[in-house]
Short mmCIF file of the C-alpha atoms (twelve columns), coordinates in Angstrom:
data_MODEL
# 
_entry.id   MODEL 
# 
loop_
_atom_site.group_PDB 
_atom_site.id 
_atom_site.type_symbol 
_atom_site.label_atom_id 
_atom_site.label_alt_id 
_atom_site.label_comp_id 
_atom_site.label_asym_id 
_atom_site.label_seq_id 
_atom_site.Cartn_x 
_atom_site.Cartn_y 
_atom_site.Cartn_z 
_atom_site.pdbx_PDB_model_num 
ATOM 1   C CA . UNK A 1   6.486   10.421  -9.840  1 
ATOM 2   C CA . UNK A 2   8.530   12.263  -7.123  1 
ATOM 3   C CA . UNK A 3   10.372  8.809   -5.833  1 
ATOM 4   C CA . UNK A 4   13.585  7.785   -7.422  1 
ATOM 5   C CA . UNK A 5   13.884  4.816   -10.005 1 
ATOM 6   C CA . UNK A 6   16.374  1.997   -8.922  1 
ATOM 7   C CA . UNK A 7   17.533  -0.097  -11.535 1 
ATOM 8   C CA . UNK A 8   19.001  -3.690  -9.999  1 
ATOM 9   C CA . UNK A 9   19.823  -7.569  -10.730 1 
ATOM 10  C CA . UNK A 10  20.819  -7.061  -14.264 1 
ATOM 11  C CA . UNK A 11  17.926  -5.008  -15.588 1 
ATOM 12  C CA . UNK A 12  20.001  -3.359  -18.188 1 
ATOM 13  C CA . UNK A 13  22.014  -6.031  -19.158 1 
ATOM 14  C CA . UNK A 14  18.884  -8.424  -19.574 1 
ATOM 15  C CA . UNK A 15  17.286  -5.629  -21.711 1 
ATOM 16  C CA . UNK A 16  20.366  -5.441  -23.688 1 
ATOM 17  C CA . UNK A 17  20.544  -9.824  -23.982 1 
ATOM 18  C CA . UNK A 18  16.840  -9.435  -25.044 1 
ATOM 19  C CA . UNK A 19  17.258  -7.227  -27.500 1 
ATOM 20  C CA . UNK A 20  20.295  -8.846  -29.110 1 
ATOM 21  C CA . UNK A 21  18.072  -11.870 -29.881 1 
ATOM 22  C CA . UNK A 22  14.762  -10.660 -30.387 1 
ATOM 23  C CA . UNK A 23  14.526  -10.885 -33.989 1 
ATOM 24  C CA . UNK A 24  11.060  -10.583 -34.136 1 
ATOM 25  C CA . UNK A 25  11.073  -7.413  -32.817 1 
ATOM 26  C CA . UNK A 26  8.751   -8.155  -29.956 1 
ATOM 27  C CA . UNK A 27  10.389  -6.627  -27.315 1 
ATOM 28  C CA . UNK A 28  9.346   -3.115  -28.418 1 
ATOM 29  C CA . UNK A 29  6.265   -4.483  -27.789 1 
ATOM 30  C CA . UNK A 30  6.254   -5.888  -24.704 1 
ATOM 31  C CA . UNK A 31  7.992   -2.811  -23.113 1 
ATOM 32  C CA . UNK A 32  4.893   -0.914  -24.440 1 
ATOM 33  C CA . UNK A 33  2.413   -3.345  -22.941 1 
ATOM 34  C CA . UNK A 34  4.648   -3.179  -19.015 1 
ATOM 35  C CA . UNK A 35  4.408   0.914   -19.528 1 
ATOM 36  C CA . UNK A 36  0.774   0.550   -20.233 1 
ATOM 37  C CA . UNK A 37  0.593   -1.993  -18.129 1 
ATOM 38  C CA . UNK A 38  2.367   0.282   -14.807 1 
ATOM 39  C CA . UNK A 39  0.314   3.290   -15.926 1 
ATOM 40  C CA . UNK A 40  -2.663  1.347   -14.751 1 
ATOM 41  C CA . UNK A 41  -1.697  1.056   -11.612 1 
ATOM 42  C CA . UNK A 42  -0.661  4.475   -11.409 1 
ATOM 43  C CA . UNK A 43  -3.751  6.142   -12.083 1 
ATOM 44  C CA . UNK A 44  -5.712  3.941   -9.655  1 
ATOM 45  C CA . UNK A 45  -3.283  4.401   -7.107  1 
ATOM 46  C CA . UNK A 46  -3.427  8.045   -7.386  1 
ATOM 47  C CA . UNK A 47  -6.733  8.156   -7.532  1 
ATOM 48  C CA . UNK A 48  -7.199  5.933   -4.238  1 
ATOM 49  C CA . UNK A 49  -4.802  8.824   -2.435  1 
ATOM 50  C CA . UNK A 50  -1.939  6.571   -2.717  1 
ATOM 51  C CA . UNK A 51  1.577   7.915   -3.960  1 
ATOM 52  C CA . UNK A 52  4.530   6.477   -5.553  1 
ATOM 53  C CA . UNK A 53  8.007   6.128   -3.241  1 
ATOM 54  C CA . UNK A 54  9.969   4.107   -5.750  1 
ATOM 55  C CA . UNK A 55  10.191  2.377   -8.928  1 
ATOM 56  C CA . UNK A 56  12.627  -0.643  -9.323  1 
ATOM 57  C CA . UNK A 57  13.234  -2.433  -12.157 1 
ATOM 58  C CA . UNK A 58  15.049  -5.897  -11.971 1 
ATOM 59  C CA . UNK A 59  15.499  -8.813  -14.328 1 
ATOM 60  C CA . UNK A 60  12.019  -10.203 -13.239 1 
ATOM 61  C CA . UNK A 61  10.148  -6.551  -13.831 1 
ATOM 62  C CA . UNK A 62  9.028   -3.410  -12.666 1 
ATOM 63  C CA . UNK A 63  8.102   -3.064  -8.843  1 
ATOM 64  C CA . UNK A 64  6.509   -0.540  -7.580  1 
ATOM 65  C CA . UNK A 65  6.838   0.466   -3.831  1 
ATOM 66  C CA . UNK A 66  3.851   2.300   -2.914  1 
ATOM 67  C CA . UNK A 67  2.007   4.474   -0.011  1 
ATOM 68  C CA . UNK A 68  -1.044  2.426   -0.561  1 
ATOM 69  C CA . UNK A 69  -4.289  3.806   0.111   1 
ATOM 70  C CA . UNK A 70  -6.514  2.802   3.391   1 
ATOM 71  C CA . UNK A 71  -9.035  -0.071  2.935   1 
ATOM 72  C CA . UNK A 72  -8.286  -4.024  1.783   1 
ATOM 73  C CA . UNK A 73  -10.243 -3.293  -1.325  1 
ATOM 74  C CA . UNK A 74  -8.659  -0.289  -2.525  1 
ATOM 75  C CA . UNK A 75  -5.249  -1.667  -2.113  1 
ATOM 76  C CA . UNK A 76  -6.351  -4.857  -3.713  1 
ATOM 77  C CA . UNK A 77  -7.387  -2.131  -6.907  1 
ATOM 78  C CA . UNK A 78  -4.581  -0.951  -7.150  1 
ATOM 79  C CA . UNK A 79  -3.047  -4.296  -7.918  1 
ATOM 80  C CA . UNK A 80  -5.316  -5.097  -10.314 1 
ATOM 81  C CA . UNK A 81  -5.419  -2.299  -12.539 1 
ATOM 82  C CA . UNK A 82  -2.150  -3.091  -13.721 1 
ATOM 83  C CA . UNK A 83  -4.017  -6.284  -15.649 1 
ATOM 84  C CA . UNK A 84  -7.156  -4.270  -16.419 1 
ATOM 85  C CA . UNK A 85  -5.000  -1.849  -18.305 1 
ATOM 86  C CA . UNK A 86  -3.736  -4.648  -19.824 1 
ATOM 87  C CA . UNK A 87  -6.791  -6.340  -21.126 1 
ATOM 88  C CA . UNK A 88  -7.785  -2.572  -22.098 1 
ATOM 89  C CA . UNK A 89  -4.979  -2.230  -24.399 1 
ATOM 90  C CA . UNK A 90  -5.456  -5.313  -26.262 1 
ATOM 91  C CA . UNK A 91  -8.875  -4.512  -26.473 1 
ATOM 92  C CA . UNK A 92  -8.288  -1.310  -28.146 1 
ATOM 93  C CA . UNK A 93  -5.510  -2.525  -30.532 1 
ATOM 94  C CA . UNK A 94  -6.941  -5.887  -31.732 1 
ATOM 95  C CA . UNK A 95  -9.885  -4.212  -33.561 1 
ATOM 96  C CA . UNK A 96  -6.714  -2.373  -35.422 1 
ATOM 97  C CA . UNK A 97  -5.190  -5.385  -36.633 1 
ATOM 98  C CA . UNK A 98  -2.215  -4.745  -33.781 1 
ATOM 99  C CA . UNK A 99  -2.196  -8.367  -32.844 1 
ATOM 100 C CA . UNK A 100 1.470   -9.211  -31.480 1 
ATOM 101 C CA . UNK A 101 0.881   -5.955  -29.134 1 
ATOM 102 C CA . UNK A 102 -2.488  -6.996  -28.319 1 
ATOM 103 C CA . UNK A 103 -0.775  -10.813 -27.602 1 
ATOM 104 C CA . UNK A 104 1.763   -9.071  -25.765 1 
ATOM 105 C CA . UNK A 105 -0.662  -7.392  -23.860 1 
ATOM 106 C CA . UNK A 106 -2.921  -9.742  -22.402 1 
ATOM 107 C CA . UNK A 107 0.128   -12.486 -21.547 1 
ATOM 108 C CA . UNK A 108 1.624   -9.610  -19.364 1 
ATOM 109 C CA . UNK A 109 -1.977  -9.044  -17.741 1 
ATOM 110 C CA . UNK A 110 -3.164  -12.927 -17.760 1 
ATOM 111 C CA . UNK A 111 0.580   -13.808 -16.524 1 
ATOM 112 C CA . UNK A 112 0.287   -10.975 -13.435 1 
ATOM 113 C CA . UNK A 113 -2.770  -12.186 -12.409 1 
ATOM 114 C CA . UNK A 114 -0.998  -15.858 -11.283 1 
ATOM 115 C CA . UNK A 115 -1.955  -15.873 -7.242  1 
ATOM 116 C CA . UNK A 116 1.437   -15.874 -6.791  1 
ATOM 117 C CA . UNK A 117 2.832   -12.753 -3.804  1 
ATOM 118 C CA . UNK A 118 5.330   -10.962 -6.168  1 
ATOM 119 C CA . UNK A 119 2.730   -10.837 -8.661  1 
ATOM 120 C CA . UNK A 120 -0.487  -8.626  -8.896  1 
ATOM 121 C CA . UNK A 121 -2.921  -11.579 -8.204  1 
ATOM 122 C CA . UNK A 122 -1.046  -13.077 -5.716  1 
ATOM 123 C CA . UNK A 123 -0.821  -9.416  -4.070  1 
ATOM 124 C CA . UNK A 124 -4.418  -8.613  -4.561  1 
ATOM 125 C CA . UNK A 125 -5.271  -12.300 -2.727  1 
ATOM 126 C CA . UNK A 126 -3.072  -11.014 -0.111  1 
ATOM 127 C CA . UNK A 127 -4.872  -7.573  0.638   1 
ATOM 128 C CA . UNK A 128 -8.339  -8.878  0.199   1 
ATOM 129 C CA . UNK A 129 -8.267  -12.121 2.529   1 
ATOM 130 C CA . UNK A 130 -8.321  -12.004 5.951   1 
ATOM 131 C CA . UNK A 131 -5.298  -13.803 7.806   1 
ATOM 132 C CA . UNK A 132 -7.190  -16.997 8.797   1 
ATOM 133 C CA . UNK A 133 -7.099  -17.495 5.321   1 
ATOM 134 C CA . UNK A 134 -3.409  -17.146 4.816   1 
ATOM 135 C CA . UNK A 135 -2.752  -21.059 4.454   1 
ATOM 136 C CA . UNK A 136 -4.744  -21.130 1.764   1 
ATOM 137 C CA . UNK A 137 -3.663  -18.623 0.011   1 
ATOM 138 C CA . UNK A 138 0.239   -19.629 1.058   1 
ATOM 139 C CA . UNK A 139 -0.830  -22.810 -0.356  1 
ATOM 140 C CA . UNK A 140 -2.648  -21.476 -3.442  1 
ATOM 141 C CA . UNK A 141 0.799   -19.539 -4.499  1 
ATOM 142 C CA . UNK A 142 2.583   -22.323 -3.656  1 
ATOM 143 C CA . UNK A 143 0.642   -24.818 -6.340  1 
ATOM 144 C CA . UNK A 144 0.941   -22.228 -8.494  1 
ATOM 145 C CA . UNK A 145 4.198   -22.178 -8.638  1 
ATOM 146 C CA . UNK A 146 5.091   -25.735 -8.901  1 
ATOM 147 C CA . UNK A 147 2.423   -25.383 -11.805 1 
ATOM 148 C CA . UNK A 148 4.434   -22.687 -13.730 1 
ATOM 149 C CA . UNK A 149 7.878   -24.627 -13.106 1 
ATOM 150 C CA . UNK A 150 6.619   -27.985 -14.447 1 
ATOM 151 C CA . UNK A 151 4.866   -26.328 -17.239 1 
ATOM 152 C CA . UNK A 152 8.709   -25.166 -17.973 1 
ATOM 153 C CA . UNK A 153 10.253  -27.836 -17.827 1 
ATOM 154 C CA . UNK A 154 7.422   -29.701 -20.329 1 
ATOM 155 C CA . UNK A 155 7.382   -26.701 -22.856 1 
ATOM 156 C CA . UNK A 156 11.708  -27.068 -22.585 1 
ATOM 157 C CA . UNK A 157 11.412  -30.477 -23.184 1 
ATOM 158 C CA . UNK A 158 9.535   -29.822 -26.466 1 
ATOM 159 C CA . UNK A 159 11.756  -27.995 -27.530 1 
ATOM 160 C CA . UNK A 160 9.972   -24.572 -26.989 1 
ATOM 161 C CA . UNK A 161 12.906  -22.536 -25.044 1 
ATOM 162 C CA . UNK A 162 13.582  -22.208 -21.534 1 
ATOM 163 C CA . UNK A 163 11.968  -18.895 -21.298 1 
ATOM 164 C CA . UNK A 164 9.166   -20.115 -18.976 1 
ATOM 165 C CA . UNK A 165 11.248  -22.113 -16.603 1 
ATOM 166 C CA . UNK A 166 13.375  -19.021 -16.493 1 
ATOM 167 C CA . UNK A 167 10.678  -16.758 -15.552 1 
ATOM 168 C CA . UNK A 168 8.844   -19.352 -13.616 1 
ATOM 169 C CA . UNK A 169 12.370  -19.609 -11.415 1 
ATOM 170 C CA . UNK A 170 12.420  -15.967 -10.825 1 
ATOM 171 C CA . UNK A 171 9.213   -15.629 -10.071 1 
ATOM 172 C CA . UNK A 172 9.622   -18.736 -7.968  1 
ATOM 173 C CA . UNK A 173 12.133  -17.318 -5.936  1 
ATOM 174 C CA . UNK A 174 10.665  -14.255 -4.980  1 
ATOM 175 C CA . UNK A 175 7.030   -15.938 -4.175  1 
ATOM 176 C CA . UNK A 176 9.245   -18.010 -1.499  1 
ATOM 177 C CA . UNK A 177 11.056  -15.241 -0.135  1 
ATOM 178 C CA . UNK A 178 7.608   -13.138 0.252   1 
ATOM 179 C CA . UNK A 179 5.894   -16.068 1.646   1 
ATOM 180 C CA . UNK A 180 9.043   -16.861 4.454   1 
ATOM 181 C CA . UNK A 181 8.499   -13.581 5.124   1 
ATOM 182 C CA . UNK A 182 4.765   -13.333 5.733   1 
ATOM 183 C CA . UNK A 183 5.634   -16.053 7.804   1 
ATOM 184 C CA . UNK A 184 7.996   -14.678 10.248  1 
ATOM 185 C CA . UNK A 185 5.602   -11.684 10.596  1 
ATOM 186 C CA . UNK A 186 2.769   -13.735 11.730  1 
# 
């Protein structure tokens, strides 16, 4: 990759917060399954003649800003290779026993492919439909949302952590800022 890497919003200090209380050791794991996961769409988007211009990484992930190839449906490969790597992987390491990668695995691909704008499903909705179909799809990200922030606040309740309504709020936020600005461009 010839573009620079930006780290921002408490990336590193996240990673470090994550690691201080993973005592599972999971998080090894999960960074395995986001490099696997970003190689993906990598070798799809080189091999559509797109190139890389920058990779950030903030406290809600790894973004890649892109030269995307021509065409609706090579653009919308390119986001979705990121999850097809993703099932791949856990495909290949479930047979070996490798379970909590292979778990780790398909909730990063299964969780990217929410129709949400930030994420790859939301961004692969976005380069495959037309723009009379943009309510829908605003609408479809917006449900989706409100889905993933009430499914939060249920799992906190139970008393299984706050790490979905945490990532469901992050997410949340940059779904709405995408979709405001989709808006003003129209």
């Amino acid at each position: 990759m010839r573009g620079k890497i930006e780290v921002r919003d408490g990336f590193l200090v996240l990673l470090a917060a994550l690691w201080c209380v993973d005592e599972t050791g999971v998080l090894p794991l999960f960074l395995l399954a986001a490099a696997v996961h970003e190689g993906g769409h990598l070798t799809v988007l080189y091999l559509a003649g797109g190139r890389v211009l920058r990779l950030t990484l903030t406290a809600c992930g790894a973004t890649l800003h892109c030269a995307l190839p021509e065409g609706r449906c090579a653009r919308a490969a390119v986001c979705l290779a990121g999850p097809a790597a993703s099932f791949a992987l856990t495909a290949l390491v479930q047979p070996l026993g490798w379970y909590r990668l292979a778990g780790a695995s398909v909730l990063l691909g299964a969780f990217n492919l929410l129709p949400m704008p930030p994420l790859d499903g939301g961004m692969a909705l976005s380069h495959l439909c037309l723009s009379r179909f943009g309510c829908i799809r605003q609408a479809l990200a917006l449900l989706t949302m409100l889905s993933l922030l009430s499914a939060g606040i249920w799992l906190a309740g139970r008393g299984g952590g706050c790490w979905l309504l945490l990532t469901g709020a992050l997410i949340s936020v940059q779904t709405v800022k995408k979709l405001a600005k989709n808006a003003i461009q129209v």
